[in-house]
N, CA, C and O atoms as a DFTB+ gen file, in Angstrom:
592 C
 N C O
     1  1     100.101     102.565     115.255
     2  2      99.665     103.953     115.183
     3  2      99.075     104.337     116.541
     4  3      98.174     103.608     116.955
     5  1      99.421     105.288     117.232
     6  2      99.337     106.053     118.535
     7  2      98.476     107.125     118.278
     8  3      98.876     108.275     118.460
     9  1      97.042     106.834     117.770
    10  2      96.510     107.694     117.171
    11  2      96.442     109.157     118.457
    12  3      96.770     110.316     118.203
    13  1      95.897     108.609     119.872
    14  2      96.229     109.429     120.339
    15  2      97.162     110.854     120.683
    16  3      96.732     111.989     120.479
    17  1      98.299     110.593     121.153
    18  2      99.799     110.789     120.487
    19  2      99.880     111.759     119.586
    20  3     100.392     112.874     119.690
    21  1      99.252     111.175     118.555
    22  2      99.548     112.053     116.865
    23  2      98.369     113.226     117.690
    24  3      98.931     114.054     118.406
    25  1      97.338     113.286     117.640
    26  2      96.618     114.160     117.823
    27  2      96.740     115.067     118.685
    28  3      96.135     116.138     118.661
    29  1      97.654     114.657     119.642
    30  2      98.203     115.114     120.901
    31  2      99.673     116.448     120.233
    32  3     100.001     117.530     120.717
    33  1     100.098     115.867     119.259
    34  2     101.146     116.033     118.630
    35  2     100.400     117.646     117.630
    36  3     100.586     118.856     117.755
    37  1      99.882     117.134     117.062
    38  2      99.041     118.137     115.888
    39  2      98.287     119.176     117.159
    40  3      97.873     120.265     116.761
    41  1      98.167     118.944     118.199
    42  2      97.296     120.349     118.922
    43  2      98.666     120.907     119.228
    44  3      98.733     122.008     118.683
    45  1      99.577     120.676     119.745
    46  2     100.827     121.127     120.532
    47  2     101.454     121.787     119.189
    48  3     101.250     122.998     119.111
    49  1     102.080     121.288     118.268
    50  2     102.563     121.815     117.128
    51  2     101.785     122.693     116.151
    52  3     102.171     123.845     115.949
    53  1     100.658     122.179     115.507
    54  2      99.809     122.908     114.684
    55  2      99.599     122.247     113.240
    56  3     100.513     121.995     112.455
    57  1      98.620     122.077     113.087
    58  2      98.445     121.557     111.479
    59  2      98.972     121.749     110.459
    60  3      98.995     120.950     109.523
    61  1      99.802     123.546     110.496
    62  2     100.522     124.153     109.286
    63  2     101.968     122.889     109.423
    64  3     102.296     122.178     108.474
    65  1     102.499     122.863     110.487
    66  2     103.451     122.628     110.755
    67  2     103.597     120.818     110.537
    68  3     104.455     120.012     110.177
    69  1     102.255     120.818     110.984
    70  2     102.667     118.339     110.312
    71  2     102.461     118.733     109.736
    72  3     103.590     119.202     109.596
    73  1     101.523     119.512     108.386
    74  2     100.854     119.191     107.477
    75  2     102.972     119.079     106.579
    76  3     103.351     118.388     105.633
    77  1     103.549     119.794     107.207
    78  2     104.860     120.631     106.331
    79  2     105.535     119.094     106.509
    80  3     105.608     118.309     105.563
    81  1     106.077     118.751     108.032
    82  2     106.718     117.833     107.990
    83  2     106.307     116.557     107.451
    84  3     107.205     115.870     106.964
    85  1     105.037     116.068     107.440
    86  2     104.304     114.867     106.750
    87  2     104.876     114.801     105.548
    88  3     105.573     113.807     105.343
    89  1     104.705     116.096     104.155
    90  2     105.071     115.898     103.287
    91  2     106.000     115.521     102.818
    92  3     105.988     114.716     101.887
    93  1     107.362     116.145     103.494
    94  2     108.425     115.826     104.009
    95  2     109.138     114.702     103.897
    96  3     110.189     114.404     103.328
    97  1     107.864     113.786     104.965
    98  2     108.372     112.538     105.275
    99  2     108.214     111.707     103.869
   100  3     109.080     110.932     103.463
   101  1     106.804     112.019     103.086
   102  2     106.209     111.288     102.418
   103  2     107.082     111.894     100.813
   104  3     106.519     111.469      99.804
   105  1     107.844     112.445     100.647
   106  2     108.794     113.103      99.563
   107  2     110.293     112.067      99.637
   108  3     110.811     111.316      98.810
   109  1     110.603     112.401     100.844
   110  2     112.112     111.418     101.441
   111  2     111.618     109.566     101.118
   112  3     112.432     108.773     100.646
   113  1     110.066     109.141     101.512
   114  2     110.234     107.757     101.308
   115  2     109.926     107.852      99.885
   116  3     110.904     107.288      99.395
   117  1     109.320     108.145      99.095
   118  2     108.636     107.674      97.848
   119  2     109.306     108.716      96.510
   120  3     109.131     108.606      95.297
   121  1     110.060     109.656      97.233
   122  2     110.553     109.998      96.180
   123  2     110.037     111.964      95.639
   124  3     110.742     112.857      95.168
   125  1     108.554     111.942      96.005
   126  2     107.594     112.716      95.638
   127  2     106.397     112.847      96.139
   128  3     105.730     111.880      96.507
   129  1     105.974     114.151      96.209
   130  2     104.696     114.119      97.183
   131  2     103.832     114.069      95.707
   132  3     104.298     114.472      94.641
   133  1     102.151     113.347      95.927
   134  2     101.682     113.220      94.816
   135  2     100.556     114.697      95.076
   136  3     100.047     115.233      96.061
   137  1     100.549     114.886      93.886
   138  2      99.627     116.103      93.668
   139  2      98.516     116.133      94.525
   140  3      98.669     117.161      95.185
   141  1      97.693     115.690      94.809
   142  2      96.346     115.691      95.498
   143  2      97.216     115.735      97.067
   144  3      96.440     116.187      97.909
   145  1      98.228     115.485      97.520
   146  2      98.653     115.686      98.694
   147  2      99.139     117.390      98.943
   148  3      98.874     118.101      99.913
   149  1     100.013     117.769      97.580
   150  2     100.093     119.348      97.388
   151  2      99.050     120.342      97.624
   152  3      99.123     121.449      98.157
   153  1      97.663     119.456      96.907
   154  2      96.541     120.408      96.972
   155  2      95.875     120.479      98.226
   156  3      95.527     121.561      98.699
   157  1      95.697     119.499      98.738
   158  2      95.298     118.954     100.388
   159  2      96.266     120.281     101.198
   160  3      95.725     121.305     101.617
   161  1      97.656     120.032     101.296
   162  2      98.679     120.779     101.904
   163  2      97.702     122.063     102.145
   164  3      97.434     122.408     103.296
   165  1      97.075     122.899     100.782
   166  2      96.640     124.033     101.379
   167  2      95.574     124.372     102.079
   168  3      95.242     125.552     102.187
   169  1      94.838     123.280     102.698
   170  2      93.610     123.383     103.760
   171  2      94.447     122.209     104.642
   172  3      94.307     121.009     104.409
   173  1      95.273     122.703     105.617
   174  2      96.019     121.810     106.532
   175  2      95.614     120.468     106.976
   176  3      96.060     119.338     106.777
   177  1      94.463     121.035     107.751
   178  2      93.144     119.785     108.097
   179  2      92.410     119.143     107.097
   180  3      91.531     118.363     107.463
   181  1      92.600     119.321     105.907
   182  2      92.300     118.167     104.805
   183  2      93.332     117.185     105.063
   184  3      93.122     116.138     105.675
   185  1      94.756     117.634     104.458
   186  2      95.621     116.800     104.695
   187  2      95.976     115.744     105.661
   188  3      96.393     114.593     105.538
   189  1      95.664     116.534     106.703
   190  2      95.974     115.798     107.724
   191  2      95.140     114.391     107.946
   192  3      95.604     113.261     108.098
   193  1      93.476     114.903     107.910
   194  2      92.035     113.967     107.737
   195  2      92.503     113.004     106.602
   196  3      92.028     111.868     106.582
   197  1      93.121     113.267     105.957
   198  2      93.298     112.101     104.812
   199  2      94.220     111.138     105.308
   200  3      93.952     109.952     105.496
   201  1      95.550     111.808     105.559
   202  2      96.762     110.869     105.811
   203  2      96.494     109.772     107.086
   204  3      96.948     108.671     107.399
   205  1      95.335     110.864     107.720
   206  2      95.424     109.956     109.398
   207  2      94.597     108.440     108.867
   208  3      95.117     107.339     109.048
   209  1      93.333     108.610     108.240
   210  2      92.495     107.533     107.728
   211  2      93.400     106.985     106.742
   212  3      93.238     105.768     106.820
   213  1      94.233     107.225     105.888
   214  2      95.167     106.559     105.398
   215  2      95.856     105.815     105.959
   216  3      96.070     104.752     105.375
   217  1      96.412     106.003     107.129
   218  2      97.813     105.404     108.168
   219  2      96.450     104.651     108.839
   220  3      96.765     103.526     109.227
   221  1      95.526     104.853     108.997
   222  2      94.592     103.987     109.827
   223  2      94.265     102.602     108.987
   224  3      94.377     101.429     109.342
   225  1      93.899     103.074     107.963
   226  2      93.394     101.775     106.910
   227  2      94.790     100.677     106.761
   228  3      94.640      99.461     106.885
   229  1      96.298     101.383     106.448
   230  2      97.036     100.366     106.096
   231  2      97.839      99.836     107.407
   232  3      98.354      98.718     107.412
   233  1      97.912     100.765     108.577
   234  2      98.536     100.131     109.418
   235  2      97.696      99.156     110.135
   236  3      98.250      98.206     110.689
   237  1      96.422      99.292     110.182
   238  2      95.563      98.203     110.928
   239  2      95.067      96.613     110.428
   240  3      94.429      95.697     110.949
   241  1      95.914      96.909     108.787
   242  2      95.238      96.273     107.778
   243  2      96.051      94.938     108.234
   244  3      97.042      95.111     108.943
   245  1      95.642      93.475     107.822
   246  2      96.351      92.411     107.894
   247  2      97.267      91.745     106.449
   248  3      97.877      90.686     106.302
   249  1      97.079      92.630     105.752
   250  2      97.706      92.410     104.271
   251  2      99.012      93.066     104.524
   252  3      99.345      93.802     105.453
   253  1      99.709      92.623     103.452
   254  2     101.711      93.031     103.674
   255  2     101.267      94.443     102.938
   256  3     100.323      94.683     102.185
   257  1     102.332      95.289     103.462
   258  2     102.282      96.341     102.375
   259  2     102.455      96.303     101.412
   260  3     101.761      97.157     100.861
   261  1     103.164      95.649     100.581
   262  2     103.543      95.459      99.414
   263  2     102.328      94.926      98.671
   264  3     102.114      95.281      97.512
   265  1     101.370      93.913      99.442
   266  2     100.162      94.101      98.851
   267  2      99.471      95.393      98.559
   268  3      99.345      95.637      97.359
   269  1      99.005      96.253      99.384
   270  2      98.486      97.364      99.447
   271  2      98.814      97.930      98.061
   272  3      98.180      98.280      97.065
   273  1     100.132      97.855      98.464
   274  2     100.400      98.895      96.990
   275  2     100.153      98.437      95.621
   276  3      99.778      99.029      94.609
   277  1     100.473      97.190      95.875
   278  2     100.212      96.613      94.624
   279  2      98.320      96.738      94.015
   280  3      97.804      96.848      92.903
   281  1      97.869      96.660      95.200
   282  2      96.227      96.521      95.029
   283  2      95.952      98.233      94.650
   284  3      94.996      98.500      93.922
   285  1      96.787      99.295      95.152
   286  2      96.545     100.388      95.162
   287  2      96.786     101.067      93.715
   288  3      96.444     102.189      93.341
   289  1      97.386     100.185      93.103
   290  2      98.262     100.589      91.624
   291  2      97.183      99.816      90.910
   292  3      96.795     100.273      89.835
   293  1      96.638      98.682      91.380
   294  2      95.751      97.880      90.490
   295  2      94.229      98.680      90.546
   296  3      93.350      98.350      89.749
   297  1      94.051      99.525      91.341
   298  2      92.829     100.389      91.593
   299  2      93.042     101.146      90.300
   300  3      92.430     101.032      89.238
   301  1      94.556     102.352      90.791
   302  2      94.852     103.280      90.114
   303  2      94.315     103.620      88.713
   304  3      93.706     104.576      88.232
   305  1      94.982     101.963      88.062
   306  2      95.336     101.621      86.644
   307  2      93.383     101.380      86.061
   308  3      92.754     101.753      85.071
   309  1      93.045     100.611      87.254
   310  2      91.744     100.701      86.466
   311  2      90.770     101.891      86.175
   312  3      89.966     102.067      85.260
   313  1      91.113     102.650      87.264
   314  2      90.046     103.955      87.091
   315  2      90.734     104.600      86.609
   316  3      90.374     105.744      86.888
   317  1      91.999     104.639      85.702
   318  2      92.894     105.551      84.534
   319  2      93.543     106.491      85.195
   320  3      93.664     107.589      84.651
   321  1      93.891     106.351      86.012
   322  2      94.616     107.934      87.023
   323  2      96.268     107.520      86.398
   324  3      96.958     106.579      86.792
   325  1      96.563     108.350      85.516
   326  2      98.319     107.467      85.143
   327  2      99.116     108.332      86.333
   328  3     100.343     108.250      86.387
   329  1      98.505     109.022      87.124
   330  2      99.534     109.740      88.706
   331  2      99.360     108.638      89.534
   332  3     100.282     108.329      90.289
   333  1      98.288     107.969      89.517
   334  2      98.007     106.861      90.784
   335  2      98.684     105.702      90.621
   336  3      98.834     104.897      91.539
   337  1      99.281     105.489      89.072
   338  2      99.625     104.136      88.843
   339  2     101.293     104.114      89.011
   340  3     102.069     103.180      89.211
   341  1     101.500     105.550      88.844
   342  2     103.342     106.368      88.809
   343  2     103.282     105.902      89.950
   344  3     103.733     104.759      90.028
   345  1     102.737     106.521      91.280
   346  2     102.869     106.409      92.661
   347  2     102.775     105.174      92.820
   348  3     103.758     104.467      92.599
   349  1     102.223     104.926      93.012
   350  2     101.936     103.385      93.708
   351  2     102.635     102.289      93.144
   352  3     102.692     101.186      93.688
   353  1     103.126     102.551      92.143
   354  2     104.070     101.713      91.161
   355  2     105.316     101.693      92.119
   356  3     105.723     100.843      92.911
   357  1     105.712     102.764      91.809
   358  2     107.231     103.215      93.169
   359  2     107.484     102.639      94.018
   360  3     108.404     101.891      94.351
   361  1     105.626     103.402      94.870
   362  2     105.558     102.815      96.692
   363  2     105.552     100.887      96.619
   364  3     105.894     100.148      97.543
   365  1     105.125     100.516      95.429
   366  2     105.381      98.999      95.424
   367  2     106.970      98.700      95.110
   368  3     107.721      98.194      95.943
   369  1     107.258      98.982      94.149
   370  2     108.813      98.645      94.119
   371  2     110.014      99.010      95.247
   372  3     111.205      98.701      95.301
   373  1     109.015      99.927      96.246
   374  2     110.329     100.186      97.515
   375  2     109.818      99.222      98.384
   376  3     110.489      99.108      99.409
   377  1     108.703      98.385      98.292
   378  2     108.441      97.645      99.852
   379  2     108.555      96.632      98.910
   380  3     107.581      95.882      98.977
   381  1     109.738      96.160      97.654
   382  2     109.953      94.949      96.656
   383  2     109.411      93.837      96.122
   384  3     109.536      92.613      96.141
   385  1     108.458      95.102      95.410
   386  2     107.130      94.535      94.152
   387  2     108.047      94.244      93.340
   388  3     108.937      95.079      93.181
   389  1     108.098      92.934      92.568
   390  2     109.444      92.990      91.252
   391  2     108.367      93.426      90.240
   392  3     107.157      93.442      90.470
   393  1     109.058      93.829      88.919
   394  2     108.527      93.990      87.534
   395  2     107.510      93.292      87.293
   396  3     106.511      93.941      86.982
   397  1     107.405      92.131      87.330
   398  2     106.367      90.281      87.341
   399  2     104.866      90.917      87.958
   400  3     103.744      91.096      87.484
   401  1     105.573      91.160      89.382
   402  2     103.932      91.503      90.330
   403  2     103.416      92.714      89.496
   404  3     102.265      92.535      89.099
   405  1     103.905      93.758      89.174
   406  2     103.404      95.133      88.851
   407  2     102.657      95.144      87.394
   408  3     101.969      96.098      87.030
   409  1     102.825      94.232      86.779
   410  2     102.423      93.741      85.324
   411  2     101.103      93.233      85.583
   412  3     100.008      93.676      85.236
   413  1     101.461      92.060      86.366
   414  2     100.143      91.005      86.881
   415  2      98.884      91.922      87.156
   416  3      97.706      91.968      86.802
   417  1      99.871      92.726      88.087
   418  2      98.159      93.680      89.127
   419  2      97.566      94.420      87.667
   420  3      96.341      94.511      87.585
   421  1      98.207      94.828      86.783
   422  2      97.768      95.448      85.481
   423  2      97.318      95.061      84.776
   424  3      96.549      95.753      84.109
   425  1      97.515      93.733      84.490
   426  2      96.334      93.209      84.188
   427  2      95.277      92.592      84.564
   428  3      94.347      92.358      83.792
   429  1      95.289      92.319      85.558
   430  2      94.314      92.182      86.279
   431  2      93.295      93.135      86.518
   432  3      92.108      92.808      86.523
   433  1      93.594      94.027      86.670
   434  2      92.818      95.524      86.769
   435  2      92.021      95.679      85.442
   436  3      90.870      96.107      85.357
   437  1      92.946      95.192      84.249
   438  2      92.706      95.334      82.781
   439  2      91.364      94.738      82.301
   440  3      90.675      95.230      81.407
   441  1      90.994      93.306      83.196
   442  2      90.585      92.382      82.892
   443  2      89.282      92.994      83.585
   444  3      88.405      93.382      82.813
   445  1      89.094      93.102      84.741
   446  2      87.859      93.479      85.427
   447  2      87.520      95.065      84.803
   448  3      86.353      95.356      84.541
   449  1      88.603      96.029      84.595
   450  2      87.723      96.901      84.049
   451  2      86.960      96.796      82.785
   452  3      85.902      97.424      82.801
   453  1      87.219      96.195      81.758
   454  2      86.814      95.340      80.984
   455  2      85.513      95.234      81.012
   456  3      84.565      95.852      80.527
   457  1      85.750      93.819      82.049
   458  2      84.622      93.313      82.111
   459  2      83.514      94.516      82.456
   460  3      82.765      94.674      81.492
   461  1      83.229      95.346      83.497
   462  2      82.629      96.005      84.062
   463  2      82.012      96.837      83.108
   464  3      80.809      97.079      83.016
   465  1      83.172      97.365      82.221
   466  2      82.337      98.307      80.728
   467  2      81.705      97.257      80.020
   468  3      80.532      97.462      79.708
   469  1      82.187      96.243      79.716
   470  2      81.155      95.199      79.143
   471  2      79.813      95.234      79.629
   472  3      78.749      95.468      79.056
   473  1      80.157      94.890      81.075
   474  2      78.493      93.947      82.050
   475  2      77.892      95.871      81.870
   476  3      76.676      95.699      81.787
   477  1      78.036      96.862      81.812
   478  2      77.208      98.287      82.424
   479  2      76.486      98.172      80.803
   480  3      75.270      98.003      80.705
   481  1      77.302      98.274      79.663
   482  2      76.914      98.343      78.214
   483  2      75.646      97.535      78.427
   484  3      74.543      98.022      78.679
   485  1      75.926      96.261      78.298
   486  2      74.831      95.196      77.837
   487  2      73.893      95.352      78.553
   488  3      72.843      94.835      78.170
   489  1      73.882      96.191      79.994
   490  2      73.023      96.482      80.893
   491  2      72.157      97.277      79.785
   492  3      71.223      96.801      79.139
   493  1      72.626      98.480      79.711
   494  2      71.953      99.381      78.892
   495  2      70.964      99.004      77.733
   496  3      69.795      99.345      77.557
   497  1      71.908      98.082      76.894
   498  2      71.232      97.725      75.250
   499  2      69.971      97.030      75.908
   500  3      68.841      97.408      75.600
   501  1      70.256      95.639      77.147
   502  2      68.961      94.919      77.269
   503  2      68.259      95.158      78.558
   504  3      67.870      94.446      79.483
   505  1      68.240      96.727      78.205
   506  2      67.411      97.395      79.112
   507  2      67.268      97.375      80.643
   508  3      67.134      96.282      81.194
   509  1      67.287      98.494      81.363
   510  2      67.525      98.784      82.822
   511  2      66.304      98.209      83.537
   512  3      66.022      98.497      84.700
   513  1      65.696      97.493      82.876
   514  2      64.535      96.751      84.065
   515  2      65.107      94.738      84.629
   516  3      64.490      93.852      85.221
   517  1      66.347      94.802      84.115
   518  2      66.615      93.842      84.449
   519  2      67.677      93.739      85.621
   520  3      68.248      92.727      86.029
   521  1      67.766      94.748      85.956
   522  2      68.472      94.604      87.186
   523  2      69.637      94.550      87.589
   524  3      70.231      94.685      86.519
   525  1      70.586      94.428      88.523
   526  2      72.195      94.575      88.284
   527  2      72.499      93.859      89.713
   528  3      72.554      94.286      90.866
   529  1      72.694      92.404      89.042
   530  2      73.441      91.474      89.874
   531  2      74.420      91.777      91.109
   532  3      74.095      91.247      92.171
   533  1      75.458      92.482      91.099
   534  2      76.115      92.890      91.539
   535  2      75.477      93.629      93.069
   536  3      75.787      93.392      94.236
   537  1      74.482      94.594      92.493
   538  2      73.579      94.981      93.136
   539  2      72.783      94.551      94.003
   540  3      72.476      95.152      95.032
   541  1      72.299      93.237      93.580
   542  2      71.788      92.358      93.584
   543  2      72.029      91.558      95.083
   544  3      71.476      91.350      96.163
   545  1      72.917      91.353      94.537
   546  2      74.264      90.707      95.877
   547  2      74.888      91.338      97.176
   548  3      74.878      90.911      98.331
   549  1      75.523      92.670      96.558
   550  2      75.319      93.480      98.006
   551  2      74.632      94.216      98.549
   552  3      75.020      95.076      99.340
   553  1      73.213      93.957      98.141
   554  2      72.623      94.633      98.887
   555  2      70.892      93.792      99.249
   556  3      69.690      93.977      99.062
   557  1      71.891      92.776      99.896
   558  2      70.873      91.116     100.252
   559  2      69.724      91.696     101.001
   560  3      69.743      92.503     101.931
   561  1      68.456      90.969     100.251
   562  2      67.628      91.466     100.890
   563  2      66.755      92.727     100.062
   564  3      65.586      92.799      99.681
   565  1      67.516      93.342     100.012
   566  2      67.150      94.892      99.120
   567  2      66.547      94.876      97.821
   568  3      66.999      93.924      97.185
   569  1      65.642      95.595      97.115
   570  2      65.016      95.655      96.003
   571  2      65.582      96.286      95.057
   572  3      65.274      96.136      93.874
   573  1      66.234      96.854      95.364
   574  2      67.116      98.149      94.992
   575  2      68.367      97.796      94.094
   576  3      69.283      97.032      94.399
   577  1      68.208      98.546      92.871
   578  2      69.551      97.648      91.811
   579  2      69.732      99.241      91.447
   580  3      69.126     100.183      91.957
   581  1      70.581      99.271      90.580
   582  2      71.500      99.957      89.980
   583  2      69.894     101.219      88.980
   584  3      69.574     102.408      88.952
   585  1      69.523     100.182      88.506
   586  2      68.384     101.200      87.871
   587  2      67.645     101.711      88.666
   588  3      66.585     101.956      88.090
   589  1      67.615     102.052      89.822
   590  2      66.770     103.033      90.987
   591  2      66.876     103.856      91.161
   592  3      66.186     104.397      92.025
């Protein structure tokens, strides 16, 4: 990524104008632009702010793409977005996620969201003065849990 370049690119052309061809691009690989990219489309410089930190996060990333997506569908599926799990389902099966991987990440997702409504519940019943591990952990050092 030539982040330069691109930006160089977006003053010379205009935001209306990537924001048009981006979609474009991102319709021709995957099939479909996903809704939140439609809605973005109409404040140019949203779109754009998103896609660029997007192309920043996965092109710099050391994971295969096909991970990404797969991890991106395993996000999707857990926080219930059934648009996030369509997409990313796709964008995994074109960089050749088989059927096997796309199941796995689903349940996997299945398993920790799970758990997480479990561990927040029992938080609750045995009361918010006990603290939240998790919390606990990233934020070493800190007093500070989830009940603050």
């Amino acid at each position: 990524m030539d982040f330069e370049k691109i930006l160089n690119t977006i003053g010379e052309r205009g935001t209306e104008a990537i924001a048009r061809e981006w979609l474009r691009d991102i319709e021709e690989e995957y099939g479909r632009v996903p809704l939140i990219f439609e809605r973005m489309s109409e404040r140019p410089e949203i779109l754009i702010s998103h896609l660029l930190y997007k192309s920043a996060v996965t092109e710099t990333s050391q994971l295969e793409p096909k991970m990404i997506e797969l991890i991106s569908l395993a996000v999707g599926a857990a926080l219930k977005c059934s648009h996030c799990v369509e997409y990313h389902m796709q964008a995994a099966r074109a960089k050749g996620a088989s059927r096997a991987e796309i199941l796995e990440v689903i349940l996997i997702a299945g398993l920790l969201s799970n758990s997480a409504v479990l561990a927040d519940a029992y938080r609750v019943v045995n009361g918010k003065d006990e603290g939240c591990p998790p919390c606990e952990l990233n934020g070493v050092g800190l007093k500070k849990t989830c009940s603050d």
